[in-house]
Steps between C-alpha positions, in 0.01 A plus 500: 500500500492193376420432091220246561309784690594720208371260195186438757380851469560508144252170465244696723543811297467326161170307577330717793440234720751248736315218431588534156894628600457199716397256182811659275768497737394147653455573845186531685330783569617560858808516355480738316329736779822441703718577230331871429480547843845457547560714242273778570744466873799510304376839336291625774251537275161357405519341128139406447151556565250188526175500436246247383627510150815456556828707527545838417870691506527804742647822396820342660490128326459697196849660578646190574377362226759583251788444815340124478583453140791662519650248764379187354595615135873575709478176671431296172724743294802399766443136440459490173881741457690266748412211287570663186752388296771762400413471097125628607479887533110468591213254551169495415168283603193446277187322630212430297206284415578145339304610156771810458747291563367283159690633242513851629707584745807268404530675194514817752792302678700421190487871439629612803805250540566602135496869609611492853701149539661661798142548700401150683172402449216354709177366400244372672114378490209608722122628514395833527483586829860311605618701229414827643573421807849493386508827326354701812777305692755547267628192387364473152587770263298434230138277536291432178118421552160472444354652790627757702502665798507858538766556810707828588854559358393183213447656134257304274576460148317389192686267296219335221170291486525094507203377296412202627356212316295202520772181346348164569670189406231304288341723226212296498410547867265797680717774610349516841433136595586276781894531371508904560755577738451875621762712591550728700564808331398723777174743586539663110470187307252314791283845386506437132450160520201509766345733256539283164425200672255598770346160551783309526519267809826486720715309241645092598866679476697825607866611487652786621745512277444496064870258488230249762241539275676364199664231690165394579325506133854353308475182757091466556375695210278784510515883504611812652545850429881624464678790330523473116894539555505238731265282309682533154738224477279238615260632214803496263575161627137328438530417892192769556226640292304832493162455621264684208329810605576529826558771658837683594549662806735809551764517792699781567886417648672746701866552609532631859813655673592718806459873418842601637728233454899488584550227224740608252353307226133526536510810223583264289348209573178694452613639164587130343156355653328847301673466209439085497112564557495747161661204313248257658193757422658563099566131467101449602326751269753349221339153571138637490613713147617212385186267593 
């Protein structure tokens, strides 16, 4: 059996469809056909059904399933302990979006190598759907988000809402002019801003990414919308301005991790991310008491 074949099936049973298996694992689509069928030999079973919408697990894939996970979380588990220095007991691997990575998430790190200094840690950027990709397969242990995916064995966690606001860096300019940059916040935020600003036209400039966005306005000028966290220093620092009465969208960030996990950290690197969102949710309705 060999562990391409393996993390193949795992693409197809994440997205329900080759052609997208064959998009994430970057091979083409006959491919990944081969692969499962070489598989389904290896098992003398049949994996998958397909159909005109895509892929859908047999009674038996579903079985497999958690083998799959199992021997790709072993595989990565085995590299990760024969490179492991002797003063590490454990390590753990944290993907996330860019924007919780602002001023979030490294005060999460600085927790846990003040807690745990002898657990290695790994941290790493990505979009939604790389990032659960690597939970099914096992290789992330811990993926913050904005968006996503339900999947089997992956638990779904509500961390806290961004609020995202409008900064622009020339007070005196029209929030929405021919210097808006829009982001892409994903299908929640394209809904709440279709609907407050139905007749807008496809806008000059897009980012995927908020930390794009403000590159863009700090060089070029202009606007964009970007979590109030995220936004706050450059406010503090005259660099940015709010944009008066606009509106502020609401976001909702997740944390995602495998529902049965070997790590022997995860416990607790759940806990410290909890007990750091509480501190981040007090230290916000302080600020609005306080305002």
């Amino acid at each position: 059996m060999d562990i391409d074949q393996v993390k193949t099936f795992l693409a197809v049973a994440a997205h329900g469809s080759f052609l997208e298996a064959a998009k994430r694992v970057h091979v083409t689509q006959s491919t990944v056909s081969v692969r499962i069928q070489g598989l389904e030999r290896d098992l003398n079973a049949r994996l998958f059904v397909r159909n005109r919408s895509g892929a859908t697990l047999t009674s038996e894939g579903r079985r497999f399933l958690r083998h799959a996970k199992t021997l790709v979380l072993t595989l990565e588990q085995a590299r990760h302990d024969v490179g492991l220095p002797s003063r590490f007991r454990a390590r753990i691997t944290v993907g996330a979006r860019i924007a919780l990575w602002d001023g979030f998430l490294p005060r999460w790190a600085r927790r846990m190598r003040e807690q745990a200094p002898d657990v290695s840690l790994s941290s790493e950027i990505g979009f939604e759907e790389d990032l659960m990709r690597r939970i099914v397969e096992g290789t992330l242990d811990l993926a913050l988000m904005y968006t996503p995916q339900h999947s089997a064995g992956v638990q779904i966690e509500h961390l806290f809402e961004e609020t995202l606001v409008l900064v622009t860096s020339d007070p005196g300019r029209a929030g929405l002019d021919d210097g808006y940059v829009y982001i892409d916040w994903g299908p929640t935020f394209y809904a709440q801003h279709r609907k407050v600003y139905p007749e807008l036209e496809r806008p000059a400039q897009t980012a995927n990414i908020g930390w794009l966005g403000l590159q863009l306005i700090l060089a070029n000028g202009g606007s964009c919308f970007v979590p109030d966290r995220v936004a706050a220093p450059y406010l503090r620092a005259g660099c940015l301005h709010p944009v008066a009465e606009s509106p502020r969208f609401s976001l909702p960030a997740y944390v995602v991790y495998p529902t049965e996990s070997e790590s022997p950290v995860l416990a607790s690197a759940l806990s410290t991310l909890r007990m750091l969102v509480e501190e981040h949710l007090g230290a916000r309705t302080e600020a609005r008491g306080d305002g």
